[in-house]
TORPA-4810 file (N, C-alpha, C, O; in nm, 3 decimals):
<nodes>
NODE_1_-1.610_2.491_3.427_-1.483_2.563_3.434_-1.372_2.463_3.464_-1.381_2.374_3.548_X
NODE_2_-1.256_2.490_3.380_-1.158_2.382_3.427_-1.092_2.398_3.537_-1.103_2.517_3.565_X
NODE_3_-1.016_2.334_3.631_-0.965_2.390_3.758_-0.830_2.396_3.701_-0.774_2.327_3.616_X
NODE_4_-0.789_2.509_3.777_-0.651_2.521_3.783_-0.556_2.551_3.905_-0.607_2.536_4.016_X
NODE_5_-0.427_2.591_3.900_-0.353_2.568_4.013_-0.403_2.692_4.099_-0.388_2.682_4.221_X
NODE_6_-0.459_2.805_4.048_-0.488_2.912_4.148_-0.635_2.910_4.234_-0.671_2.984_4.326_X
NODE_7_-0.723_2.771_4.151_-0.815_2.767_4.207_-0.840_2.671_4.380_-0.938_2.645_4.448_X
NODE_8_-0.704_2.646_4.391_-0.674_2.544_4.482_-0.623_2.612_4.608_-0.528_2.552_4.659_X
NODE_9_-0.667_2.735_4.677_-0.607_2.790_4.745_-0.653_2.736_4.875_-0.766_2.694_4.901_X
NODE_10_-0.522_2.747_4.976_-0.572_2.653_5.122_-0.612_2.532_5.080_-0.708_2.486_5.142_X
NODE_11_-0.559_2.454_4.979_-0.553_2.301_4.997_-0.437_2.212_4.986_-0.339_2.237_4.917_X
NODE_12_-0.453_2.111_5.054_-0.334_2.013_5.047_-0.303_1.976_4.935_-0.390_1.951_4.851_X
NODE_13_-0.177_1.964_4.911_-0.131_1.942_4.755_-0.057_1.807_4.774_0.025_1.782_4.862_X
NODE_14_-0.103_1.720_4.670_-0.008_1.562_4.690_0.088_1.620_4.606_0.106_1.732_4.559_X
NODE_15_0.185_1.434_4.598_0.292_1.474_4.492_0.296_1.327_4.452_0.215_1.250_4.505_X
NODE_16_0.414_1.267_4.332_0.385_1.160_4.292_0.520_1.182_4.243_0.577_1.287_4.214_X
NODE_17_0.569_1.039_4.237_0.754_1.065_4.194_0.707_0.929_4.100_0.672_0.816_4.131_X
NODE_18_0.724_0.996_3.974_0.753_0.913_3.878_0.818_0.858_3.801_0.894_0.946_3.759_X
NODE_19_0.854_0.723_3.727_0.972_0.706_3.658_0.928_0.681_3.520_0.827_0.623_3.482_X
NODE_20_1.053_0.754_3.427_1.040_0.731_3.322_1.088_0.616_3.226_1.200_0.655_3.192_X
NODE_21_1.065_0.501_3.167_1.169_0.401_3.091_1.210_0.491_3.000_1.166_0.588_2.938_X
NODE_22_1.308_0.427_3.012_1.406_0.433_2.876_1.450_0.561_2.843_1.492_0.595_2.733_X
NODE_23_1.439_0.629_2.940_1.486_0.780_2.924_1.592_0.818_3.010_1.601_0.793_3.130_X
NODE_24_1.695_0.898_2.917_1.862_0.899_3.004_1.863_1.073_3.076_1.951_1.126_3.143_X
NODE_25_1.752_1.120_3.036_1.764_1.299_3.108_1.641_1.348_3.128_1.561_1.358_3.035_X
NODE_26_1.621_1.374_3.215_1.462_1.428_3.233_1.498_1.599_3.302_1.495_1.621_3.423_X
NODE_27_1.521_1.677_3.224_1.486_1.830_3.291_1.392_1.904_3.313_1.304_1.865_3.236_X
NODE_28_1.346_2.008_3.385_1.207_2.094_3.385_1.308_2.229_3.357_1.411_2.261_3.416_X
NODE_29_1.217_2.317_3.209_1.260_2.459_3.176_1.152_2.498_3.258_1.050_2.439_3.294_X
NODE_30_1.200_2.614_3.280_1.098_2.736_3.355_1.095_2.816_3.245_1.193_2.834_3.173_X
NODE_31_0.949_2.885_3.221_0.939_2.983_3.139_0.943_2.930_2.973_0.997_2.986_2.878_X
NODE_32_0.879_2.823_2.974_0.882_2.743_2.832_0.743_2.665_2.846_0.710_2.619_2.955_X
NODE_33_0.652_2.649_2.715_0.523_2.520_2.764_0.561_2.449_2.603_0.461_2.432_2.533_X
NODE_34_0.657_2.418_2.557_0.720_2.346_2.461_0.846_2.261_2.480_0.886_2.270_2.596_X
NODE_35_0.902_2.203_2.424_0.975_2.091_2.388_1.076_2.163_2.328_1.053_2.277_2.288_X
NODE_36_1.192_2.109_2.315_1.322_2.110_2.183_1.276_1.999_2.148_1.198_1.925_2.208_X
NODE_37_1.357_1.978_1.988_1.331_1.908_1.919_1.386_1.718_1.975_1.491_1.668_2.016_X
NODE_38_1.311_1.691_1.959_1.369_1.579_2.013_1.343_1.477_2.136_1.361_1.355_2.134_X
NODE_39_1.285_1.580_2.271_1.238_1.568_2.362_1.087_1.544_2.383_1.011_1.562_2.288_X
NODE_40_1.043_1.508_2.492_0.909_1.449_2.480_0.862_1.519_2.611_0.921_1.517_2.718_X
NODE_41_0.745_1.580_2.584_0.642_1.680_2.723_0.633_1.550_2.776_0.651_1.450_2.707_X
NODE_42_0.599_1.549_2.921_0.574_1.481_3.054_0.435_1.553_3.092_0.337_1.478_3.093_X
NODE_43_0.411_1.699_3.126_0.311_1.765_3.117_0.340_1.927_3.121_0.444_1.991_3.106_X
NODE_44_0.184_1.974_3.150_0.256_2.122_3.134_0.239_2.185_3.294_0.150_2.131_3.360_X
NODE_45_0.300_2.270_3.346_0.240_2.296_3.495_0.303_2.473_3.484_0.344_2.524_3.381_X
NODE_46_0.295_2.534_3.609_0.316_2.650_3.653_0.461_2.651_3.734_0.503_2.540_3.766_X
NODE_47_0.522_2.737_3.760_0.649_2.716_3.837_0.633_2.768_3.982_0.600_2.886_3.985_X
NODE_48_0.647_2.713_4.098_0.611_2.751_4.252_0.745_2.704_4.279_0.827_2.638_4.216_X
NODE_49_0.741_2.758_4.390_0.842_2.750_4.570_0.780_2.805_4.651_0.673_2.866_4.645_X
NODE_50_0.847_2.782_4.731_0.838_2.870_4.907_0.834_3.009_4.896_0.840_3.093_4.805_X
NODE_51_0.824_3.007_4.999_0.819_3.237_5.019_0.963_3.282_5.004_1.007_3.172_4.971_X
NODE_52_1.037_3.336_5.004_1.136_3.454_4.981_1.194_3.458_5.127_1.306_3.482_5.171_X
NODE_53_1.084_3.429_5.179_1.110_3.501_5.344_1.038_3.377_5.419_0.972_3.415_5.515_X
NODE_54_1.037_3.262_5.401_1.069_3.135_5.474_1.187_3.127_5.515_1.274_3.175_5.442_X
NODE_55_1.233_3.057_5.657_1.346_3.013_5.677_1.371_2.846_5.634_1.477_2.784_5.625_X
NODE_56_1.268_2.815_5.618_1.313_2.652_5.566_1.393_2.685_5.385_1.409_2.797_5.337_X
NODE_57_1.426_2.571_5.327_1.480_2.605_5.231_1.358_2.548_5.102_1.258_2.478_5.115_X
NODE_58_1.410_2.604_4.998_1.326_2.554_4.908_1.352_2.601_4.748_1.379_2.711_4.700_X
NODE_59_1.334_2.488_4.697_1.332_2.508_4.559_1.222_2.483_4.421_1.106_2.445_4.438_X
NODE_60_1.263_2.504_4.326_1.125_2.568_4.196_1.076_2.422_4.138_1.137_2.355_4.055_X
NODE_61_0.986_2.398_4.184_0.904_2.277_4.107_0.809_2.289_4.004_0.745_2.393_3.984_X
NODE_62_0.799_2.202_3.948_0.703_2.280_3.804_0.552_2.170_3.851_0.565_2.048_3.855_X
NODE_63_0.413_2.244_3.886_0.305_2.197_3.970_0.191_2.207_3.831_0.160_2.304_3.761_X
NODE_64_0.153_2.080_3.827_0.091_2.063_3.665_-0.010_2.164_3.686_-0.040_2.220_3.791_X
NODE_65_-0.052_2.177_3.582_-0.169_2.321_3.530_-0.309_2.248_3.589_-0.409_2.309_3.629_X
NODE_66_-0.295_2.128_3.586_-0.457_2.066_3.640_-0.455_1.980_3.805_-0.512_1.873_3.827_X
NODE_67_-0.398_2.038_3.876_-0.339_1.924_3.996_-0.459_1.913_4.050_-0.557_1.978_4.014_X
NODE_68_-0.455_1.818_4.150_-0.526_1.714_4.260_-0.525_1.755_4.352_-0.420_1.813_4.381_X
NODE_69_-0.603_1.753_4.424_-0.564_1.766_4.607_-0.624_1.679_4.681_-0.730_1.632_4.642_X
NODE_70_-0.575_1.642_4.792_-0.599_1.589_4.896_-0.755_1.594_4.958_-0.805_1.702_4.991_X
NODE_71_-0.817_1.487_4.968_-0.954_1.483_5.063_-0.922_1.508_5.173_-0.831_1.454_5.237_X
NODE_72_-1.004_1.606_5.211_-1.024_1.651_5.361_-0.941_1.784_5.384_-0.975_1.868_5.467_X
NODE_73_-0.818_1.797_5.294_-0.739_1.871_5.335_-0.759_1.992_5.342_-0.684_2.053_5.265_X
NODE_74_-0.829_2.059_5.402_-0.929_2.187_5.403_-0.862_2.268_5.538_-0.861_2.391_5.540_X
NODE_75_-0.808_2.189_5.649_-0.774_2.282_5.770_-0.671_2.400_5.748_-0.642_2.454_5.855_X
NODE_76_-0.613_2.449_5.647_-0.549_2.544_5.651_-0.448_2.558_5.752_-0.454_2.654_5.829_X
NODE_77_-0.344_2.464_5.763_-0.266_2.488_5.868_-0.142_2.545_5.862_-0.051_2.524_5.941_X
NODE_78_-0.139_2.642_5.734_-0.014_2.686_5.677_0.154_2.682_5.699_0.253_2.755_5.707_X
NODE_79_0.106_2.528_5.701_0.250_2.437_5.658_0.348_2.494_5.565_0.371_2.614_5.549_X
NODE_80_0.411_2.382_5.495_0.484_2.448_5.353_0.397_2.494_5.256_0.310_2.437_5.191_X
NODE_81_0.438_2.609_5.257_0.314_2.722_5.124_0.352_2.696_5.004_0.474_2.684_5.014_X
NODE_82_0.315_2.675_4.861_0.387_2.651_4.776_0.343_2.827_4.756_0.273_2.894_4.831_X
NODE_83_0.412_2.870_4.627_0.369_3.018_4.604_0.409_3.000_4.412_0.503_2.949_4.351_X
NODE_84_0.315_3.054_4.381_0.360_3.050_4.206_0.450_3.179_4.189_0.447_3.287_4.249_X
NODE_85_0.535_3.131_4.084_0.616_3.255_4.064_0.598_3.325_3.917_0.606_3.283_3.801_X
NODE_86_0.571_3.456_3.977_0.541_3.556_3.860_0.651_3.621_3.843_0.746_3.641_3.920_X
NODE_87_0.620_3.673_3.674_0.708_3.795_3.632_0.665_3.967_3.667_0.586_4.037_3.604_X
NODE_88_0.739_4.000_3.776_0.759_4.143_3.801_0.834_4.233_3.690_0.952_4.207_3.669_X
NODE_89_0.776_4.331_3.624_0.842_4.410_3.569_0.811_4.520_3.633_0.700_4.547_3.678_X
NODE_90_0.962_4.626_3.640_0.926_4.755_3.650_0.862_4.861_3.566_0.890_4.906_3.454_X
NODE_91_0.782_4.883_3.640_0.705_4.982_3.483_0.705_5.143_3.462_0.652_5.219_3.382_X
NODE_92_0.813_5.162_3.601_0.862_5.276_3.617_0.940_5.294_3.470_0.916_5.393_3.400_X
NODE_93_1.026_5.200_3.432_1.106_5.232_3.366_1.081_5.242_3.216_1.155_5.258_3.119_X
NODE_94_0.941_5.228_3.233_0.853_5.232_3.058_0.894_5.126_2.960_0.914_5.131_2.839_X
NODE_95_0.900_5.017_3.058_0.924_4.897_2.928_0.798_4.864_2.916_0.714_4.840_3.003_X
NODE_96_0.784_4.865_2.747_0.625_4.795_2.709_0.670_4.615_2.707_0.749_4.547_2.642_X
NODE_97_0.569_4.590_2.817_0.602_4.450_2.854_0.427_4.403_2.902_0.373_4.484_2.978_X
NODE_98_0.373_4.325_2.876_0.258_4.307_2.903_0.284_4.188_2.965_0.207_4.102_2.922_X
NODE_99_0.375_4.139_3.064_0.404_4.036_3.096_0.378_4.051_3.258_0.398_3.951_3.327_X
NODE_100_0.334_4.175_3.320_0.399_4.143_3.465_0.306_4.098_3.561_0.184_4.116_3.558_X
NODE_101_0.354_4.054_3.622_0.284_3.961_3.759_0.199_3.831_3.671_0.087_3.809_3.718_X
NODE_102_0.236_3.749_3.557_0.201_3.701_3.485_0.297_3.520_3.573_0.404_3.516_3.635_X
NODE_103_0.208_3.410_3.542_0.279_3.339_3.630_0.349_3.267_3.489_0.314_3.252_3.372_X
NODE_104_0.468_3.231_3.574_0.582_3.151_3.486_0.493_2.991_3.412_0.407_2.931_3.477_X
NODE_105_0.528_2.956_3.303_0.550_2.845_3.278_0.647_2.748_3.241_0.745_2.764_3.167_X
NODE_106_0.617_2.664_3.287_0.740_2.526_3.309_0.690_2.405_3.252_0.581_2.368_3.297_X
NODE_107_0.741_2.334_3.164_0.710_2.203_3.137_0.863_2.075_3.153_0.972_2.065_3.097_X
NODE_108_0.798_2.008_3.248_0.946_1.866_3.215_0.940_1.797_3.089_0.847_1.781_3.011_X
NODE_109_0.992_1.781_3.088_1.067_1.663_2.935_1.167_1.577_2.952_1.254_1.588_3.039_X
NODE_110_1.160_1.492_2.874_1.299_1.377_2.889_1.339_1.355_2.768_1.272_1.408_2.680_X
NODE_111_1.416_1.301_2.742_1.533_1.218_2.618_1.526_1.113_2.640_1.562_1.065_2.748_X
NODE_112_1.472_1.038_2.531_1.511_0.894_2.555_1.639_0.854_2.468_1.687_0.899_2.364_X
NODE_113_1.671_0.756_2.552_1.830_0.696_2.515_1.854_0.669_2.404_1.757_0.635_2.337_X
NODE_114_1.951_0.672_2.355_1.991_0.628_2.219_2.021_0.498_2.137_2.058_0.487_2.020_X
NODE_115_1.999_0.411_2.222_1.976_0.278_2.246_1.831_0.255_2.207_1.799_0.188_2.109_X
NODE_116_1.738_0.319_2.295_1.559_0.276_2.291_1.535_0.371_2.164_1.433_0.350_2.098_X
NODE_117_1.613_0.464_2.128_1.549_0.534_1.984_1.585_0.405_1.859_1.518_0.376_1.760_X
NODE_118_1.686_0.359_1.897_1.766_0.222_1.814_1.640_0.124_1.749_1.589_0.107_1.638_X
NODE_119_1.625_0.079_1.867_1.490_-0.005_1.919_1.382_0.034_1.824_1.336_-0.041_1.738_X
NODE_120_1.357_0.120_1.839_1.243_0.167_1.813_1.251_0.166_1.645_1.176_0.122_1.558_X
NODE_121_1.339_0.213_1.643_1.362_0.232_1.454_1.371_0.088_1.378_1.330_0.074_1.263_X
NODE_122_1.424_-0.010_1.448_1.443_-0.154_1.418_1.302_-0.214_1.431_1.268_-0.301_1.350_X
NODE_123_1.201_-0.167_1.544_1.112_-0.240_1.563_0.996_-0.154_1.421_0.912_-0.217_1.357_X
NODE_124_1.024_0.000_1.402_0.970_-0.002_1.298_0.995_-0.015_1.133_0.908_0.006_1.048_X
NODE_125_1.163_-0.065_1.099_1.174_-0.093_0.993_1.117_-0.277_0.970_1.094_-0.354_0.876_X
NODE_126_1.114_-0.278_1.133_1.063_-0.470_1.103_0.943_-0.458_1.041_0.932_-0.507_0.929_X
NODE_127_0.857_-0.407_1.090_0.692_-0.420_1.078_0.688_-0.335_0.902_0.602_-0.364_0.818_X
NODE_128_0.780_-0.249_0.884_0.780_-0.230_0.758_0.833_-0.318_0.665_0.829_-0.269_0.552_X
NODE_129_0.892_-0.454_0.670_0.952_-0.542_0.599_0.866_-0.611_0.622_0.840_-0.654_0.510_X
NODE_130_0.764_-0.681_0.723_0.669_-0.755_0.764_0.574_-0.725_0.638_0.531_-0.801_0.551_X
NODE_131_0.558_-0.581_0.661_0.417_-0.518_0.563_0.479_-0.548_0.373_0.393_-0.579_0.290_X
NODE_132_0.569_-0.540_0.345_0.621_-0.562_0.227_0.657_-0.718_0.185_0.697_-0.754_0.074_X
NODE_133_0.639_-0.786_0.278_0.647_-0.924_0.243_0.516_-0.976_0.221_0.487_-1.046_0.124_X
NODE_134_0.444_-0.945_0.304_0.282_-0.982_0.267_0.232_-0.916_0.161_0.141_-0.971_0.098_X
NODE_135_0.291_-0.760_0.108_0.230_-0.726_-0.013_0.272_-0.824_-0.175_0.210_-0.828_-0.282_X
NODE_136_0.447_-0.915_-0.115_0.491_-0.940_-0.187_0.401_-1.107_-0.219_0.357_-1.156_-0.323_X
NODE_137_0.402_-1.153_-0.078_0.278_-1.263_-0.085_0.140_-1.247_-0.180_0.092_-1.321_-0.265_X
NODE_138_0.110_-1.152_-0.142_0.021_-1.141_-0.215_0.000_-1.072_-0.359_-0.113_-1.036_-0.393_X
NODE_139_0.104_-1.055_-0.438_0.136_-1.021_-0.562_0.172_-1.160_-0.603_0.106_-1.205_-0.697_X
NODE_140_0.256_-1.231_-0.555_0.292_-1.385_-0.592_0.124_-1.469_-0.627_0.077_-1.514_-0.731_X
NODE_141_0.089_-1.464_-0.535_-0.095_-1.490_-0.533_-0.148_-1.471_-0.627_-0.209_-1.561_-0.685_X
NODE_142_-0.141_-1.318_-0.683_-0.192_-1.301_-0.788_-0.142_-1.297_-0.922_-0.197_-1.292_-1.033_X
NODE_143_-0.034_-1.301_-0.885_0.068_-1.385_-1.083_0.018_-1.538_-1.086_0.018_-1.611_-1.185_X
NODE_144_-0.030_-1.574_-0.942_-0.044_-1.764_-1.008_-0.159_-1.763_-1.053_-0.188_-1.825_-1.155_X
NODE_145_-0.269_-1.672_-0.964_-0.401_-1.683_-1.065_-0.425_-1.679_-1.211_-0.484_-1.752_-1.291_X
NODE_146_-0.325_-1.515_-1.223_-0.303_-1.492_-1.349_-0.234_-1.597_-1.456_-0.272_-1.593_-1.573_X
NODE_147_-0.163_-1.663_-1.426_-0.118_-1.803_-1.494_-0.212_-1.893_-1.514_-0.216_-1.974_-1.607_X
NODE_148_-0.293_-1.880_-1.421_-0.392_-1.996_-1.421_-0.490_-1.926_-1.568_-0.479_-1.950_-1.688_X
NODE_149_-0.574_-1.843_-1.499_-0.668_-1.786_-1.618_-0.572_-1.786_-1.741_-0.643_-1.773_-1.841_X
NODE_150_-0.464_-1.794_-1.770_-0.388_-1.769_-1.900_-0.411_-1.919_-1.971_-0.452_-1.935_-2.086_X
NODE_151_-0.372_-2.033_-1.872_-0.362_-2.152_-1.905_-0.524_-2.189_-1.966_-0.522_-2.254_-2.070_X
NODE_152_-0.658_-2.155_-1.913_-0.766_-2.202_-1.889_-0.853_-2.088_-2.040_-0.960_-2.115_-2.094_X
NODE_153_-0.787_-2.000_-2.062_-0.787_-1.936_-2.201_-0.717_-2.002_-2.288_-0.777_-2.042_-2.388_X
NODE_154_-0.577_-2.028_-2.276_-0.552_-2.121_-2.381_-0.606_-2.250_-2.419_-0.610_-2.286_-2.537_X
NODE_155_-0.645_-2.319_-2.327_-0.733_-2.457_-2.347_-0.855_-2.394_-2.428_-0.893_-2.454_-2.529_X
NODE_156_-0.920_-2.275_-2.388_-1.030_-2.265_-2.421_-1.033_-2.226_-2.585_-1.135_-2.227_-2.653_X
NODE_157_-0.850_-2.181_-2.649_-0.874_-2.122_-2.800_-0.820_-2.243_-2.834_-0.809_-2.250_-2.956_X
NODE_158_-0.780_-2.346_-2.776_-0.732_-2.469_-2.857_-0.879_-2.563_-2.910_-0.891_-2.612_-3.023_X
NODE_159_-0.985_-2.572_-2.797_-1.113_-2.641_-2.814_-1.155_-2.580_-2.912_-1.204_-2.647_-3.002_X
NODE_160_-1.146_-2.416_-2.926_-1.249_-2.352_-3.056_-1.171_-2.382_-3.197_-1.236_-2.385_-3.302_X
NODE_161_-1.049_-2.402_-3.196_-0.986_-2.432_-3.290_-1.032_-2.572_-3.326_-1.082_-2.603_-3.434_X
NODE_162_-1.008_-2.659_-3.214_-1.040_-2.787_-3.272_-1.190_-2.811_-3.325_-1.225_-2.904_-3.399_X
NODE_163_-1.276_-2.705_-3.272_-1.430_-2.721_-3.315_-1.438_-2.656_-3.488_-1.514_-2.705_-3.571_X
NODE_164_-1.361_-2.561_-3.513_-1.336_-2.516_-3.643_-1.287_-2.567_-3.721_-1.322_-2.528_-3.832_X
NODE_165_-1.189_-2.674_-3.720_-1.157_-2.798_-3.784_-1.256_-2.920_-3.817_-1.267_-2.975_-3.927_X
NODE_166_-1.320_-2.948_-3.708_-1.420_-3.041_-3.721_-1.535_-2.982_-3.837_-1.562_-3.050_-3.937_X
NODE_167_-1.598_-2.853_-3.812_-1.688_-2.820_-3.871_-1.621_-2.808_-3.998_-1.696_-2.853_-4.086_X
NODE_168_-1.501_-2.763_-4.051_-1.452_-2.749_-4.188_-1.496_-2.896_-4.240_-1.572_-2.916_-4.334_X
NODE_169_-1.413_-3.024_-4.135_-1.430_-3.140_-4.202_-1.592_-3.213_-4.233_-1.614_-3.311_-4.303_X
NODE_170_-1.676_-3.144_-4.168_-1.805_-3.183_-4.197_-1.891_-3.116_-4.301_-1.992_-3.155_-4.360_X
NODE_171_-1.804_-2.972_-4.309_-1.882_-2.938_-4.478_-1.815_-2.989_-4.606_-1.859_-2.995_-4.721_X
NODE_172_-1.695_-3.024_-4.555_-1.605_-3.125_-4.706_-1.712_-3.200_-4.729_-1.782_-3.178_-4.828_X
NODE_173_-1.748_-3.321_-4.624_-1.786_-3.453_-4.601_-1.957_-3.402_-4.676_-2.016_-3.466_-4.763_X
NODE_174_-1.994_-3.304_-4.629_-2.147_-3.271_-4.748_-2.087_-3.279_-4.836_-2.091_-3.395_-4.877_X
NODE_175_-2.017_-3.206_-4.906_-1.952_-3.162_-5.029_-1.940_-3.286_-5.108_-1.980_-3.300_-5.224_X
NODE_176_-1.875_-3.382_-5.026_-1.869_-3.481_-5.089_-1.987_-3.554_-5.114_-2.002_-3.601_-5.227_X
NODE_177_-2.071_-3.571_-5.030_-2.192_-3.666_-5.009_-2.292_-3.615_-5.134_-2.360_-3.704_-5.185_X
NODE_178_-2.308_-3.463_-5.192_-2.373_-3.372_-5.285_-2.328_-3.459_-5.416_-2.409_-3.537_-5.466_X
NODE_179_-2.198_-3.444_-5.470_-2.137_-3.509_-5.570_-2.181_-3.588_-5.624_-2.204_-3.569_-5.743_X
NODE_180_-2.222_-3.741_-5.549_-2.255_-3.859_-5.623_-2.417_-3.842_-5.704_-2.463_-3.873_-5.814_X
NODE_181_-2.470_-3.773_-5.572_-2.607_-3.689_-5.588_-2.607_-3.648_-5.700_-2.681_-3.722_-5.765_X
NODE_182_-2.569_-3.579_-5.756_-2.521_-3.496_-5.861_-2.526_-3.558_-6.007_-2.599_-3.556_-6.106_X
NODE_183_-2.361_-3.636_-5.948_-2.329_-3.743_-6.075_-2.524_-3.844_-6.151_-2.571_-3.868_-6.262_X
NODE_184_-2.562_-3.863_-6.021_-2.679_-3.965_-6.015_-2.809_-3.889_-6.125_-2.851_-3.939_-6.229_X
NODE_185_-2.837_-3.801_-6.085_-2.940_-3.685_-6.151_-2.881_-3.624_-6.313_-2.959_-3.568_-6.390_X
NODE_186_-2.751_-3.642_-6.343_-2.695_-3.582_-6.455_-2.698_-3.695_-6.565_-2.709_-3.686_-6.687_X
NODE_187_-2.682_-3.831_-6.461_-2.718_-3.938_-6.538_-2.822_-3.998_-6.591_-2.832_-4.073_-6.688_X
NODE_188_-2.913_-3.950_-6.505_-3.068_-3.991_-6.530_-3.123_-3.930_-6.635_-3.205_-3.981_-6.710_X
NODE_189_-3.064_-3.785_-6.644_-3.104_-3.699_-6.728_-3.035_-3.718_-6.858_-3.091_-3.649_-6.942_X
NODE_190_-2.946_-3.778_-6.902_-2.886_-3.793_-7.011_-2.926_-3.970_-7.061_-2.919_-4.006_-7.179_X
NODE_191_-2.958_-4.048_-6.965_-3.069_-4.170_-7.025_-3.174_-4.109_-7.049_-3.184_-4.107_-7.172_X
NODE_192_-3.242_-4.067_-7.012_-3.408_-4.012_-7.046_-3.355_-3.937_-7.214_-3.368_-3.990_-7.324_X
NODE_193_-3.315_-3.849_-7.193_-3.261_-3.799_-7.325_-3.240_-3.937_-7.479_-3.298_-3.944_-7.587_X
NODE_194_-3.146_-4.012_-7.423_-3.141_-4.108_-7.491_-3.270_-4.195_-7.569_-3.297_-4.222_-7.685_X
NODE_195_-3.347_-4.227_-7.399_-3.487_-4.281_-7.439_-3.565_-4.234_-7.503_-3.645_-4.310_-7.557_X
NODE_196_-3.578_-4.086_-7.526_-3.666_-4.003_-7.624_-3.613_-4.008_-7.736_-3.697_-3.995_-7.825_X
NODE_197_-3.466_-4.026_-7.788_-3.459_-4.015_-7.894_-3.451_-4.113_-7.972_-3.453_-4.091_-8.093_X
NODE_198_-3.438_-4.265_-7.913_-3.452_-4.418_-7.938_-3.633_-4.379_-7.996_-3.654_-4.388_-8.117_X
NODE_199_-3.712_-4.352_-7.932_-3.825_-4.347_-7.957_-3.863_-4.292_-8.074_-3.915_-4.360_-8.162_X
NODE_200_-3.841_-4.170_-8.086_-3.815_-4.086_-8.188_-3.783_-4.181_-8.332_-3.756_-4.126_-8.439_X
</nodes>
C-alpha cells in the first residue's frame, strides 16, 4: 500500500525549504494537481493548516501526497496540528456535488526566467547545428569516396579499352602473318602445275 498523508496520523512531520535555479516565481494553487502552460510541477501534495480554533496563527501549505516523518516521533504531544482541508458542501440545499468532505489538492510550480528559457533554446539550437555539421561531415566523406570509386572505374574502362586495342592489333598482325602463308602455298601450287605440264 502506498502511504499517504492521512496515513501519518500522530506523527512528526519534517519540512525542507528548497531552492529553485533559475526560476523567477514559484506559486502553490490550491484545488489544482496540474500546471498552466508553461510552468513546471515541483510535486503534488494535499492542502493543510491549523485548526479554525487555534489561537496561534496559521497558514495553507501544500504537504506532498507521499511525506516523511520523523524517527521516533511517535509521543503525540499535540503541538502544531497540521489539519487537511476539505470541501464541505451543503447538501441541505440539493446540490449534486460528489465532492464533500473530499480533501483539497494543491500542487507548487515555478516559471523559469526568461533569460534561462533563452539559454536553453541557444543551448538547444547549438547541439542542433553541432548534429548538422557532422551530418554535413559526413556527406563530404562520402562524395570523396564517391569520387574516388568514379576515378578507379575510369582507370578501370581506360585499361579495357587499351586491352581491346591491343587484341584488335594482334589479330591484324595474324592476318598479316596468314598472307605470306598463303601467297607461299598458291605458289607452290601453280609450279607443280607447271611441272606437270613441262612433263606432259
Amino acid at each position: 500500500m502506498q502511504p499517504s498523508v492521512t496515513t501519518f496520523f500522530d506523527k512528526d512531520v519534517p519540512c525542507a525549504v528548497c531552492r529553485v535555479i533559475h526560476s523567477t516565481s514559484v506559486i502553490m494553487i490550491p484545488g489544482k494537481a496540474s500546471c498552466h502552460k508553461g510552468w513546471n510541477m515541483e510535486y503534488k501534495g494535499l492542502l493543510a493548516s491549523g485548526n479554525r480554533f487555534d489561537n496561534g496563527a496559521s497558514t495553507y501549505i501544500c504537504i506532498d501526497q507521499i511525506p516523511d516523518v520523523l524517527e521516533g516521533g511517535v509521543q503525540d504531544d499535540n503541538g502544531y496540528i497540521l489539519f487537511l482541508s476539505r470541501i464541505f458542501v451543503d447538501l441541505s440545499r440539493d446540490l449534486r456535488c460528489n465532492l464533500n468532505e473530499k480533501e483539497i489538492h494543491s500542487t507548487p510550480i515555478t516559471l523559469k526566467s526568461a533569460m534561462e528559457n533563452i539559454k536553453q533554446t541557444v543551448v538547444s539550437k547549438s547541439t542542433l547545428i553541432q548534429k548538422q555539421k557532422i551530418k554535413i561531415a559526413n556527406l563530404q566523406i562520402k562524395t570523396a569516396e564517391i569520387a574516388t570509386l568514379k576515378t578507379k572505374l575510369q582507370q578501370q574502362t581506360i585499361k579495357i579499352a587499351n586491352l581491346q586495342i591491343q587484341t584488335a592489333e594482334i589479330a591484324t598482325l595474324k592476318t598479316k602473318l596468314q598472307q605470306p602463308t598463303t601467297e607461299l602455298a598458291n605458289l607452290q601450287i601453280t609450279k607443280s602445275a607447271e611441272v606437270a605440264n613441262l612433263q606432259n
